[in-house]
MIKE-36859 format. One record per residue (C-alpha): x, y, z; residue number from 1. Coordinates in Angstrom, 2 decimals. Last residue first. Example, Ala and Ser with C-alpha at 12.3 -4.5 7.8 and 13.67 -1.06 7.14 Angstrom:
+---------+---------+---------+-------+
!      xx !      yy !      zz ! lumfi !
+---------+---------+---------+-------+
!   13.67 !   -1.06 !    7.14 !     2 !
!   12.30 !   -4.50 !    7.80 !     1 !
+---------+---------+---------+-------+
This chain:
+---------+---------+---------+-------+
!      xx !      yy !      zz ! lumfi !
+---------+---------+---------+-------+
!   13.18 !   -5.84 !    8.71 !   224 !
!   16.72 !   -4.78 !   10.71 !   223 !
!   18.74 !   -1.77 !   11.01 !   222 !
!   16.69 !    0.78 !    8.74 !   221 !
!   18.70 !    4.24 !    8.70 !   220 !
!   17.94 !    7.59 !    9.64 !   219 !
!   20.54 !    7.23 !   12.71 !   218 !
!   19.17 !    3.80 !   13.94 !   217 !
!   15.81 !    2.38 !   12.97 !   216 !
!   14.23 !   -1.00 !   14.04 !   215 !
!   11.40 !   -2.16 !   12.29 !   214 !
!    8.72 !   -4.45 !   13.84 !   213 !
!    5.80 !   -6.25 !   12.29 !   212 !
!    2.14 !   -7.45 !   12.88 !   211 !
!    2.15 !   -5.44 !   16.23 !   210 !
!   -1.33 !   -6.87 !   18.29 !   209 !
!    1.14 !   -9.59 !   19.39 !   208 !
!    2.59 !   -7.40 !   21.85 !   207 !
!    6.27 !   -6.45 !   22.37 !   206 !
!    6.64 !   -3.55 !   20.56 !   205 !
!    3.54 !   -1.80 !   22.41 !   204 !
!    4.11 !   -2.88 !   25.74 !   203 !
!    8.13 !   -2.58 !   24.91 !   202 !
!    7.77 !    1.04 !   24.63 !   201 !
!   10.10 !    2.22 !   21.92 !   200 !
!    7.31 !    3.26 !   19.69 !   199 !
!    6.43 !    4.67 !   16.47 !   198 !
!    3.36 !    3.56 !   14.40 !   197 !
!    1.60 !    2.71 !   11.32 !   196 !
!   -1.44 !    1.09 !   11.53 !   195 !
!   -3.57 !   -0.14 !    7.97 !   194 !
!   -6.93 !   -0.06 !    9.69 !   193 !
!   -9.22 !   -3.39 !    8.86 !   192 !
!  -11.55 !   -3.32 !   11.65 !   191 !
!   -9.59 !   -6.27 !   13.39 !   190 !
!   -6.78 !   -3.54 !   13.44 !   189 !
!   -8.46 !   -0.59 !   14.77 !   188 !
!  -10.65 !   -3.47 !   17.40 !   187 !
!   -6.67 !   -3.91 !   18.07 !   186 !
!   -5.39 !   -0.65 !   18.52 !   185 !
!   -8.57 !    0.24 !   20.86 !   184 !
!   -6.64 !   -2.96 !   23.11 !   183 !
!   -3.12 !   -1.46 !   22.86 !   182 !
!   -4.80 !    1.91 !   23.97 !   181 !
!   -6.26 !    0.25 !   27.21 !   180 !
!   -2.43 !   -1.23 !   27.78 !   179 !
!   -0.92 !    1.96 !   27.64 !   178 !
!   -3.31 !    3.19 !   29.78 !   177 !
!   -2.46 !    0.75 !   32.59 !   176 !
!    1.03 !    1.03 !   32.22 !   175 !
!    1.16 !    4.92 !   32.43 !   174 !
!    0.75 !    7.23 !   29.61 !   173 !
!    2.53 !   10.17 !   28.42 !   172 !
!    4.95 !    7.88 !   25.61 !   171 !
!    2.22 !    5.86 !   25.21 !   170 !
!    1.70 !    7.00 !   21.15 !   169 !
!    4.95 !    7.19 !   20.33 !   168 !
!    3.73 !    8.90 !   16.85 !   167 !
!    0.50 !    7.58 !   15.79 !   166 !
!   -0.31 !    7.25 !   11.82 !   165 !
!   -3.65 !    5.65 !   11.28 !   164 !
!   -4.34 !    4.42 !    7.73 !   163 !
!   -7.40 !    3.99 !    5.83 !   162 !
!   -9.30 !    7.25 !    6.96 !   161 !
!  -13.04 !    6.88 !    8.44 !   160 !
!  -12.86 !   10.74 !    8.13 !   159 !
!  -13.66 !   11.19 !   11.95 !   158 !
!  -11.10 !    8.36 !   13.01 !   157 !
!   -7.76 !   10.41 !   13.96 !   156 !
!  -10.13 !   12.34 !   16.07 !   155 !
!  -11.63 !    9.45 !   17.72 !   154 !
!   -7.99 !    8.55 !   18.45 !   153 !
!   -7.63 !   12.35 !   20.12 !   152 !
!  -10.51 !   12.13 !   21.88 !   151 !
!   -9.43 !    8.92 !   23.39 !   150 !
!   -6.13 !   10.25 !   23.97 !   149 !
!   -7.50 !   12.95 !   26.01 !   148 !
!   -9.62 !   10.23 !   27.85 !   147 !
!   -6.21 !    8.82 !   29.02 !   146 !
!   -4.11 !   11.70 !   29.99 !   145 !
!   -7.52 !   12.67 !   32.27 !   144 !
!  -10.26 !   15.16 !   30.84 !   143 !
!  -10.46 !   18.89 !   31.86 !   142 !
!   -8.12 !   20.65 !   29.54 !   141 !
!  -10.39 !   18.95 !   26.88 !   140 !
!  -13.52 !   20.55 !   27.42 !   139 !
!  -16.44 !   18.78 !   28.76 !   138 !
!  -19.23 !   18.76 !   26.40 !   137 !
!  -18.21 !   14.68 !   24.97 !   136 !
!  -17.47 !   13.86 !   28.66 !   135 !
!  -20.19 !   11.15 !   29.15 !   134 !
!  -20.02 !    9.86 !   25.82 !   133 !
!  -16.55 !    8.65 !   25.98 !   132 !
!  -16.76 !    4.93 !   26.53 !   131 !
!  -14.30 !    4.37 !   22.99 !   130 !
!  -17.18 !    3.49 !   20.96 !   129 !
!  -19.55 !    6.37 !   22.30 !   128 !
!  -16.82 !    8.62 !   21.78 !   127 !
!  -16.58 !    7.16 !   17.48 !   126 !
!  -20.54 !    7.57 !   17.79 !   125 !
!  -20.64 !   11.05 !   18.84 !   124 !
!  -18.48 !   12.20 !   16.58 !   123 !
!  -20.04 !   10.70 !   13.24 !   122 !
!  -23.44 !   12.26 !   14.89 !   121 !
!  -21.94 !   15.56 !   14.99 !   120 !
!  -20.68 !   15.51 !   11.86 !   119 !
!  -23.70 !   14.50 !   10.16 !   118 !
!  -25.24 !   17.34 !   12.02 !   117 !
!  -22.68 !   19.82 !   10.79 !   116 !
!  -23.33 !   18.82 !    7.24 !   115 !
!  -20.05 !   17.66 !    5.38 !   114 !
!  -18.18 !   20.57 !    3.82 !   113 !
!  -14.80 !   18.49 !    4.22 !   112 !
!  -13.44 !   21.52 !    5.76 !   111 !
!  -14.78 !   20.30 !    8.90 !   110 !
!  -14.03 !   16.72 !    9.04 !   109 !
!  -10.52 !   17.77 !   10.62 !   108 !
!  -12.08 !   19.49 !   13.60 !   107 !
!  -15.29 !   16.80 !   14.25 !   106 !
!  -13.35 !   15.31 !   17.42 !   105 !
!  -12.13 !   18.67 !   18.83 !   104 !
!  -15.73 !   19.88 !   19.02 !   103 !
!  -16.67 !   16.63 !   20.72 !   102 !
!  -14.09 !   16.87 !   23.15 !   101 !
!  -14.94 !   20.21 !   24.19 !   100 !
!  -12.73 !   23.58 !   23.31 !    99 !
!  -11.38 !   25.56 !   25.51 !    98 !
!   -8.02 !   23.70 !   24.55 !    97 !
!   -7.51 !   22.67 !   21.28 !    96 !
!   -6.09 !   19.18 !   21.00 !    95 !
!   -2.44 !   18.27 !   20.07 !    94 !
!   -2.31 !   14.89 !   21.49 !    93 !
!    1.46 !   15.32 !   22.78 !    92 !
!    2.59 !   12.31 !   20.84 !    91 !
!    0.15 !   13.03 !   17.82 !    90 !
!   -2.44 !   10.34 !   16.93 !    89 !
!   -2.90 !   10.70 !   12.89 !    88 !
!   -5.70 !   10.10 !   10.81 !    87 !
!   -4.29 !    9.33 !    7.02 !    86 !
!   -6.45 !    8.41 !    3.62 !    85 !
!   -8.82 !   11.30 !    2.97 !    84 !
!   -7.50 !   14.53 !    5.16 !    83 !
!   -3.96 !   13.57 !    4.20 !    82 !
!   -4.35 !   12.87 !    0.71 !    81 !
!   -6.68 !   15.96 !    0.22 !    80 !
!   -3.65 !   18.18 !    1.81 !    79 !
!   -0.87 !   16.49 !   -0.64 !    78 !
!   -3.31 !   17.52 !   -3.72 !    77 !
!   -3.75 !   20.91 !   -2.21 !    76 !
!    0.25 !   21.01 !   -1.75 !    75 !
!    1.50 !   20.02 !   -5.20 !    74 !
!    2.25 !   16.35 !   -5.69 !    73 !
!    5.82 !   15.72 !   -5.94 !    72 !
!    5.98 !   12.75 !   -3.66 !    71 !
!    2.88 !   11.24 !   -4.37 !    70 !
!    3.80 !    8.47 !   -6.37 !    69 !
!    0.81 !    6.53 !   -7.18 !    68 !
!    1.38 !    2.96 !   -6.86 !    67 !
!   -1.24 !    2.45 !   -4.07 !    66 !
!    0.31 !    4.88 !   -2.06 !    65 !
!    4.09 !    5.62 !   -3.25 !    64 !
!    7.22 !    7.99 !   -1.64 !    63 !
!   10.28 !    8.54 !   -3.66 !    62 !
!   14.02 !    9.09 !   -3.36 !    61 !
!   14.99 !   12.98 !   -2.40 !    60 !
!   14.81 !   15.63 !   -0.47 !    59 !
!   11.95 !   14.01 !    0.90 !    58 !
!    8.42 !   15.66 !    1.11 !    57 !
!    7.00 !   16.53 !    4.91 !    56 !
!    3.42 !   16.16 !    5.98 !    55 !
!    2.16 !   13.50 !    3.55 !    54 !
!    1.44 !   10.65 !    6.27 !    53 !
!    4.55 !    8.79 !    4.79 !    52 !
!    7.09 !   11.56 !    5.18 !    51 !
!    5.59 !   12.45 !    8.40 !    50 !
!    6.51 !    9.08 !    9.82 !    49 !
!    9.68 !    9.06 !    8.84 !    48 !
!   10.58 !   11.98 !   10.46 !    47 !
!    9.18 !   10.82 !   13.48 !    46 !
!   11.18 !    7.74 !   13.08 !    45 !
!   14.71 !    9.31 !   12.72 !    44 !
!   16.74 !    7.43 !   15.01 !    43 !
!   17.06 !   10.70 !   16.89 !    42 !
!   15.64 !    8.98 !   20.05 !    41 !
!   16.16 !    5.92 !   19.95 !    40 !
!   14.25 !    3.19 !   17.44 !    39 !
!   11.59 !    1.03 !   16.71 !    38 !
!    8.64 !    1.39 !   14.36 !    37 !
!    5.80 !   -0.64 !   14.75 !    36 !
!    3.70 !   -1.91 !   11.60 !    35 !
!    0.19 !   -3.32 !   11.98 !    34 !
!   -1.44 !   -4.71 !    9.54 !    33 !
!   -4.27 !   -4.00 !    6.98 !    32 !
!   -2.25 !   -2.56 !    4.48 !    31 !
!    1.43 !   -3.89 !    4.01 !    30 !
!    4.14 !   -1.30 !    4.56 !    29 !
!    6.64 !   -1.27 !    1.99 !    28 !
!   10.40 !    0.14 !    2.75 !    27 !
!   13.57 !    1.06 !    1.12 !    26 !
!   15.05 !    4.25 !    3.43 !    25 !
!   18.35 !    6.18 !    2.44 !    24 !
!   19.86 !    7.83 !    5.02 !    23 !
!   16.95 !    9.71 !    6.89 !    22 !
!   17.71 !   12.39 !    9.54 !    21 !
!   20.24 !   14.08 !    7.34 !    20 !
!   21.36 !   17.41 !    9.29 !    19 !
!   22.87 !   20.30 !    7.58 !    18 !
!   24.19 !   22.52 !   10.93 !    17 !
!   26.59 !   24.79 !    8.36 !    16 !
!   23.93 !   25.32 !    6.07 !    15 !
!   23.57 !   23.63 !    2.61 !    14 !
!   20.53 !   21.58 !    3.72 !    13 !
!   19.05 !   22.76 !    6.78 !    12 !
!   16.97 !   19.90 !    7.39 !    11 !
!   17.72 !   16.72 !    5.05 !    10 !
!   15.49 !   13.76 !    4.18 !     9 !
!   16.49 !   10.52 !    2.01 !     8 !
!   13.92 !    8.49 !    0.44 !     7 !
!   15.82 !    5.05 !   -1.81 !     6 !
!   12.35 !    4.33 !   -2.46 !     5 !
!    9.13 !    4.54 !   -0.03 !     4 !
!    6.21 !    2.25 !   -0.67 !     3 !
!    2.90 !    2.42 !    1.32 !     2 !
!    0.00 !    0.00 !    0.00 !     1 !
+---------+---------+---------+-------+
């Protein structure tokens, strides 16, 4: 489903602090599975990760989704891609206080032009699926670590998108947490979501909900 080709990614190119996060990456991830990536800090993961979810381009090499190489694709084409096919789970969550978990949830279905009230009831299913109804008007400065991550996977899910992209998603969460999102990751799976994440939380490496593990060190694939 996801191919990336000989993709390389610089910051500062040409500058004295040029940094290459990735070296050089030859990868296919499989839809329908699960796919952890595994690696330090600086291992370039993240970076990987937006390169497949469409928010970064490589410097060079090429990125495919279902053949289609997307990696020169102007901006509004690269912005449809993301909104249609990719919900992502953001480390820190990335929710807008003051507002309520519900209005957070229906954010990126917005400038779909979808009716409100379709939107609305879209939301309010995905928090009724992840035991979330009761705090759907409370805003999101008041919820717990873990109900903040529940708004932020129902989020990820408002567009029904094909792949989920979540970036270290435990990282904030303690072992009991961790292990509630491990189970939504599998009713994701069993539903047929392509997952791609990073991790170097041996809960989430570790368990047989991950289909496949790749290990990254300095930009570079180690192991596949």
């Amino acid at each position: 489903m996801i191919e990336l080709l000989a993709v390389k990614k610089a910051f500062n190119q040409g500058r004295s602090n040029e940094y290459w996060a990735l070296n050089g990456i030859d990868l296919r991830i499989e839809a329908g599975r699960v796919t952890a990536l595994r690696g330090p800090s600086g291992s370039g993961k993240t970076t990987l990760l937006t390169l497949i979810g469409c928010l970064a381009r490589p410097t060079s090499g090429r990125v495919r989704l279902k053949g289609e190489d997307i990696s020169g694709l102007p901006e509004r084409f690269l912005t449809e891609i993301r909104r249609q096919t990719f919900g992502f789970i953001f480390q820190q969550f990335n929710l807008i206080k003051g507002l309520s978990a519900l209005e957070n949830v229906i954010l990126p279905a917005l400038p779909t032009g979808r009716p409100r009230r379709e939107l609305v009831a879209r939301a309010e299913a995905l928090l009724a699926q992840l035991q979330l109804s009761h705090r759907a008007a409370a805003r999101v400065e008041w919820l717990s670590g873990g109900e903040q991550q529940r708004v932020a996977i129902a989020r990820a899910l408002i567009n029904d998108p094909e792949v989920i992209v979540a970036d270290e998603p435990t990282a904030n969460l303690d072992t009991v947490l961790s292990g509630e999102f491990m189970v939504i990751l599998e009713s994701l799976s069993a539903a047929g979501k392509t997952v791609l994440l990073s991790s170097h939380d041996p809960l989430v490496v570790e368990s047989p909900v991950v289909h496949r593990v790749i290990a990254m060190r300095d930009g570079r694939l180690v192991d596949l």
